[in-house]
C-alpha positions, 0 to 999 in steps of 0.5 A: 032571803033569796033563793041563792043566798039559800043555796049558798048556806046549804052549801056551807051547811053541807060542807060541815065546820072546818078551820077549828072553832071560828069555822064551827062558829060559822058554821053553827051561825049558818045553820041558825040563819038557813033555819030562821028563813025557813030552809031545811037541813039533812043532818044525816048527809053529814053526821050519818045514820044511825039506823043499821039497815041504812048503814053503808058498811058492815064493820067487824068488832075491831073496826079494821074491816068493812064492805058495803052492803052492795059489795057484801050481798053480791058475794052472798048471792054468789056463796053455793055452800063450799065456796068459803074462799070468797065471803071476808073474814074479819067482816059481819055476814048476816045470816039466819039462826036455824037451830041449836046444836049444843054450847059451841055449836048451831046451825045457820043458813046463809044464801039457803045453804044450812052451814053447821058452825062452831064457835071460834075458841071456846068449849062448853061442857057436853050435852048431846054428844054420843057416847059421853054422858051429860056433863055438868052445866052442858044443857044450861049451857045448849039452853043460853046459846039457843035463848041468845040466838032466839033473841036476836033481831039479827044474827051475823057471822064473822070469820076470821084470818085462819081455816074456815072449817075444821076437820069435821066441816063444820064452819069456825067462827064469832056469831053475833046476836045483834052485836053481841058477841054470843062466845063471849058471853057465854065466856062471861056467864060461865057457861064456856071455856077458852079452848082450841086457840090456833092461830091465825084464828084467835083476833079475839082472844084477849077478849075471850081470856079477860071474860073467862078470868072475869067468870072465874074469879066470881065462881060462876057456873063451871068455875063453881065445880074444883077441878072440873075445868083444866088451864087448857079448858078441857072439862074433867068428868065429875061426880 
């Protein structure tokens, strides 16, 4: 085959199938010959890469937000600390897992600023609180949050439509382990509560609720205890 004539399938190739089956059928037979003379097909161009460091955008759970990996490191090169006005919401922010707090809370670091961030519409019972005792599933709790973390190859952030922080600065928040929703999760283990919803800053609180009814009606862990949890999560103190 000549060269131009491989170029020209390459181009079919490239272009993927079009005009419903009799183009797939074309386009199927095109590849078959460009690979039985001997030419060579870059899937990826067309299909996309599935390999998380190469891919080109970052996309929140939704899908209703992305931003290149340039447009994304620059404003992280840009973050000093406070100036949480300019990183996205609705969008994964890589950072780094630095420690634990308790459930809801942990430490992270991004652009080497050390950012304390709360979980985004849950609490977990208490654990290292001053002046309140250690309460029911609070350290089982502080344990799976710290394991989940620990188990990650990445962690990321993601804000969302509401206030950044709250009343104390700490940074409010969904964290991912991978892309596992790490608030969620506890959700679904019986390790949290719904709790603190406020909008703009619930997205995701259908799928919050769903896990906590999940975990609830198989008695998990703080459903496990009558009446240590009340309909709006607070957690009563129990003997």
């Amino acid at each position: 085959m000549q060269e131009k004539q491989k170029k020209q399938l390459k181009k079919i190739v490239s272009n993927g199938p079009n005009g419903g089956k009799n183009g797939l059928f074309k386009w199927l037979v095109a590849i078959v010959i460009l690979l039985a003379a001997g030419g060579s097909v870059n899937f990826t161009d067309f299909f996309g890469s599935d390999t998380q460091n190469n891919a080109n955008t970052v996309t929140s759970q939704s899908g209703e937000r992305t931003s290149t990996n340039e447009e994304l490191t620059a404003v992280i090169n840009d973050f000093d600390g406070e100036n949480f006005d300019i990183l996205p919401k609705l969008v994964k922010i890589p950072v780094t897992y630095e420690r634990v707090v308790d459930g809801d809370t942990q430490i992270v670091s991004l652009n080497g600023h050390n950012l304390r961030v709360r979980h985004l519409m849950i609490d977990t019972p208490e654990s290292v609180k001053e002046g309140t005792s250690v309460q029911p599933y609070g350290k089982e709790a502080s344990n799976r949050n710290d394991q989940l973390f620990k188990e990650a190859n990445n962690v990321y952030l993601m804000l969302d439509e509401g206030p950044t922080t709250d009343n104390y600065a700490r940074v409010l928040a969904y964290l991912y382990a991978d892309d596992l929703l790490i608030a969620e999760q506890l959700l679904l283990e019986g390790l949290a509560s719904v709790r603190y919803v406020n909008p703009p800053n619930n997205t995701l609180e259908e799928a919050f609720r769903a896990a906590q009814k999940s975990a609830q009606k198989a008695e998990l862990n703080i459903w496990s205890i009558e009446g240590y949890v009340e309909d709006n999560g607070y957690f009563n103190q129990v003997d």
